[in-house]
C-alpha positions in Angstrom: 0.0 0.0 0.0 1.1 3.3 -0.7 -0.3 7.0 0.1 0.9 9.8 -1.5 1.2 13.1 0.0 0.8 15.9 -2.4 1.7 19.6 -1.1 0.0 22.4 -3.4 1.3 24.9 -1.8 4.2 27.1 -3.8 6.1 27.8 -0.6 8.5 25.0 0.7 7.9 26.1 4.5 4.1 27.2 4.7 1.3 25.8 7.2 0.1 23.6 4.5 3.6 21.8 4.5 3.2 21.8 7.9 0.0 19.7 8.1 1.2 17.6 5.8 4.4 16.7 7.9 2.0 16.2 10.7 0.5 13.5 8.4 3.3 12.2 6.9 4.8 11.4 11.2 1.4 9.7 11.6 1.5 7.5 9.2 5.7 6.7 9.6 4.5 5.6 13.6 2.2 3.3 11.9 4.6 1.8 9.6 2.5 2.4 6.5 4.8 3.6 3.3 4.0 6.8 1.7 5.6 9.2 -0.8 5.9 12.7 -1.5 4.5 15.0 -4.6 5.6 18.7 -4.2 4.1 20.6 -6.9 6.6 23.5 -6.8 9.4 21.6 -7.6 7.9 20.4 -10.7 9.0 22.3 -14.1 6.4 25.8 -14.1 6.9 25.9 -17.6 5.7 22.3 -18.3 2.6 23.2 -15.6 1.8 26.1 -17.4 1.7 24.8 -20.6 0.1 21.1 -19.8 3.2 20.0 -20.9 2.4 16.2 -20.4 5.2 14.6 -22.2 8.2 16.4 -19.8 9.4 14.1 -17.5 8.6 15.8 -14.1 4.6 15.7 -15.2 5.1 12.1 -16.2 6.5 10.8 -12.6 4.2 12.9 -11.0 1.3 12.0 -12.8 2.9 8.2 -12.3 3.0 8.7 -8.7 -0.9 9.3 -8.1 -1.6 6.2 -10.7 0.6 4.0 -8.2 -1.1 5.7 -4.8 -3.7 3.6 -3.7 -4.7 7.0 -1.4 -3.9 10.5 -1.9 -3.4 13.1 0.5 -4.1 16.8 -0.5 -3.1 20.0 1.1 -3.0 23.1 0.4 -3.7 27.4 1.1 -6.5 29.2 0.6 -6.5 32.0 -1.3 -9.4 33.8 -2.0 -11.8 31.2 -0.8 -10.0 28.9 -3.0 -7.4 26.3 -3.4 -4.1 27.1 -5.0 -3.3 27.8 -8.5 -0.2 25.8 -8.4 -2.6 22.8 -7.0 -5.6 23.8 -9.6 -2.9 23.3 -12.6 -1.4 20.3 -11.8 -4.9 19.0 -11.5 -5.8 19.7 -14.4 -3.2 17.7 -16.0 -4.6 14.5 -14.2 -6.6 12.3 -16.4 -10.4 12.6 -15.8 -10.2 9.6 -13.8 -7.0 10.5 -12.6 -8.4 9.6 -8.9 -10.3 6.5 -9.7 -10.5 3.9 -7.5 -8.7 5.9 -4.4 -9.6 7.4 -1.5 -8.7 11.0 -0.9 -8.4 13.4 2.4 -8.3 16.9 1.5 -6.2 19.5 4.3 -6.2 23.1 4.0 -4.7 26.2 6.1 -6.3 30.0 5.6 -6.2 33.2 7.4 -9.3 32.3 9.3 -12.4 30.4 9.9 -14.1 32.1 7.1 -12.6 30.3 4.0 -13.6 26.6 6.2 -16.3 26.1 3.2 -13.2 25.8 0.2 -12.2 22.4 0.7 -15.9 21.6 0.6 -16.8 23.8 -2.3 -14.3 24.4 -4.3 -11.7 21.7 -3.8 -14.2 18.6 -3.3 -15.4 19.4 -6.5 -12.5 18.6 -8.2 -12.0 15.6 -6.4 -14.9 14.2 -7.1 -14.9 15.0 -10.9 -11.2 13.1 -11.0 -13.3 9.8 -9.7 -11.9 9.8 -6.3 -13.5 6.7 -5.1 -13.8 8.5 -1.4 -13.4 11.5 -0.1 -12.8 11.4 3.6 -14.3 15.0 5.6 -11.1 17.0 5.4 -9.0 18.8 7.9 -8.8 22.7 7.9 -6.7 24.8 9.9 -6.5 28.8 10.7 -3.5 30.8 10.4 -3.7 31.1 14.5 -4.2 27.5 14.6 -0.4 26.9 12.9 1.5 29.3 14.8 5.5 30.1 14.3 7.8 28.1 17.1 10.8 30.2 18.4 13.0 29.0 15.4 10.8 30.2 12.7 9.1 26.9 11.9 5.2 26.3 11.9 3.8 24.1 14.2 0.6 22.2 14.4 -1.2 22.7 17.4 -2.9 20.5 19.6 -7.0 20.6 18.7 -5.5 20.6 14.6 -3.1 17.4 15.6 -6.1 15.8 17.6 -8.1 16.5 14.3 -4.9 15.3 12.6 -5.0 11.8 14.4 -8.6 11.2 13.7 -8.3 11.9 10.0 -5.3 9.5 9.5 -7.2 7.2 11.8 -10.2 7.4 9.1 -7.7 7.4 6.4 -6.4 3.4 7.5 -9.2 2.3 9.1 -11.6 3.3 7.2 -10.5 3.8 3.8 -8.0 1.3 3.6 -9.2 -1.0 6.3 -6.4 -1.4 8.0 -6.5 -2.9 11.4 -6.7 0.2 14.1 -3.5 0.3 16.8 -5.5 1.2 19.8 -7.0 -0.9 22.3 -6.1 -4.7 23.0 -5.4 -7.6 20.5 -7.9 -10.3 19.9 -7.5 -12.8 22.8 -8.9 -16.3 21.4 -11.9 -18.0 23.8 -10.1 -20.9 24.6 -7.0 -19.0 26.2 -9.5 -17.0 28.7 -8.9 -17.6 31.8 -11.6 -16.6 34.7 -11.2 -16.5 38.4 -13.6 -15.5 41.0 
């Protein structure tokens, strides 16, 4: 099984890269293999121009055929997601998302661009063929605050939000076996005593 995370943000060190690491340490304490897509380092010109014959388009595009679940984050921006994301989806294939289950995360300057990932990103999704999509995760500015060394930090209700989503994401989508709570004890080895 693989999951791919894809950042759409154009800034290596934003909030959105930030949930997304958050994700990406969830799943590695789990043991469950993913890889990384960041948009921005793929060739603008070939973006631009749906160049789908250059070869950073073609391993990217390769990479979400191969994922068996994608992760998506991205900023906001004017009530929408981000043009670097937007492009690169439109180079998918119409059922570029076919057969996979998607969870959508998104950061903004506050509560009042919530409604993008269900209104203007979930669209999308669902147009690619994305077999589910899981309720997403979205995150304030305040909510993904700077640490002393200039780094963005998830706090604790997003990461709470963080470990249910992923939760839903394995158990759920990909029906993997959850890690909390006891293992299966067979009848025959219970033992009673009064």
């Amino acid at each position: 099984m693989s999951i791919l995370l894809i950042a759409g943000s154009p800034s290596e060190h934003s909030r959105s890269a930030a949930l997304l690491d958050a994700v990406a340490e969830r799943l590695a304490q789990r043991q469950v293999h993913f890889s990384r897509l960041p948009i921005r380092d793929l060739s603008p010109q070939a973006l631009l121009l749906a160049d789908f014959n250059h070869a950073s388009v073609r391993r990217a595009i390769a990479q979400v055929e191969t994922a068996r679940a994608v992760v998506v984050a991205t900023p906001v921006y004017k009530a929408a997601y981000s043009g670097v994301l937007k492009v690169f989806l439109d180079l998918l294939p119409q059922t570029g998302l076919k057969g996979k289950i998607v969870l959508p995360l998104a950061t903004g300057g506050s509560p009042h661009h919530m409604l993008a990932l269900d209104y203007a990103l979930r669209p999308v999704l669902q147009s690619l063929s994305a077999r589910q999509i899981l309720p997403g995760v979205y995150a304030t500015d305040a909510q993904i605050p700077k640490d002393e060394h200039g780094r963005y930090h998830v706090g604790d209700e997003i990461a709470s939000r963080l470990d249910d989503a992923v939760n839903t994401l394995l158990t759920d989508g990909l029906r993997m076996p959850p890690t909390a709570g006891f293992a299966p004890v067979p009848f025959s080895q219970v033992r009673c005593s009064v």
